[in-house]
C-alpha positions in Angstrom: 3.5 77.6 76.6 7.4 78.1 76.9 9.1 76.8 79.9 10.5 80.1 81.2 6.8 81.2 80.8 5.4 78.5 83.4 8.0 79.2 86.2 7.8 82.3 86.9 10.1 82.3 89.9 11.2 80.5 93.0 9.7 80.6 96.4 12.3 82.2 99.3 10.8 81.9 102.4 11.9 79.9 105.6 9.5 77.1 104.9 10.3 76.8 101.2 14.5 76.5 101.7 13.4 74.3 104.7 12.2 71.7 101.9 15.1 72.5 99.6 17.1 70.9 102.0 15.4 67.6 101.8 14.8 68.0 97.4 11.5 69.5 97.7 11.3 73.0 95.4 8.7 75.3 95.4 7.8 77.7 92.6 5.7 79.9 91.7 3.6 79.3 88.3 1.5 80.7 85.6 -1.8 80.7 86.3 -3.2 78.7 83.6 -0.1 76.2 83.4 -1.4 72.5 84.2 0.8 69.5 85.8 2.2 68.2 83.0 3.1 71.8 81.7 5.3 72.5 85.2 7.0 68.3 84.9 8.2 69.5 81.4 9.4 72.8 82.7 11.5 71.7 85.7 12.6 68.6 83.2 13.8 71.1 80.5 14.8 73.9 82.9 16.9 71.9 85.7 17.4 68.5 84.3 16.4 66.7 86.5 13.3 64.3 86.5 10.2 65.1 89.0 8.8 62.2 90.7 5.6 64.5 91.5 3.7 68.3 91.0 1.8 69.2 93.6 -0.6 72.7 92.8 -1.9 75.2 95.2 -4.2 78.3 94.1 -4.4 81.2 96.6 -6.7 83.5 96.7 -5.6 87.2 96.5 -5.8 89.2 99.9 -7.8 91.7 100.3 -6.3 95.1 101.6 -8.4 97.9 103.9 -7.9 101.3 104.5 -11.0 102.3 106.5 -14.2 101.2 105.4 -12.7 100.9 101.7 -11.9 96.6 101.1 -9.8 96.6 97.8 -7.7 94.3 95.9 -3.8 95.1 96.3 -2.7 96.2 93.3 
């Protein structure tokens, strides 16, 4: 998998430039992209060296209208 393929794009929320501040990024990833995968990507991408990956899967939320739960879309 190609590097711009595993980043997708960065995280912009309060808590994520909160961590940039002290050299923690946040990103968010392919789905099926492992560890290793993401270290090569930031290595290739930024240039710089990660000392560690840490991965988080979410489930998706689930949206109502009335008695109707669906998946967004």
């Amino acid at each position: 998998m190609h590097s711009t393929q595993v980043l997708k794009v960065p995280v912009q929320t309060e808590k994520a430039v909160k961590a940039a501040a002290e050299g923690q990024y946040t990103f968010y990833v392919d789905q099926n992209a492992n560890k290793i995968e993401v270290m090569n990507a930031v290595r290739e991408l930024y240039g710089v060296v990660p000392r560690d990956v840490k991965m988080i899967n979410l489930p998706q939320k689930k949206t109502g209208r009335g008695r109707i739960k669906r998946k967004p879309t």
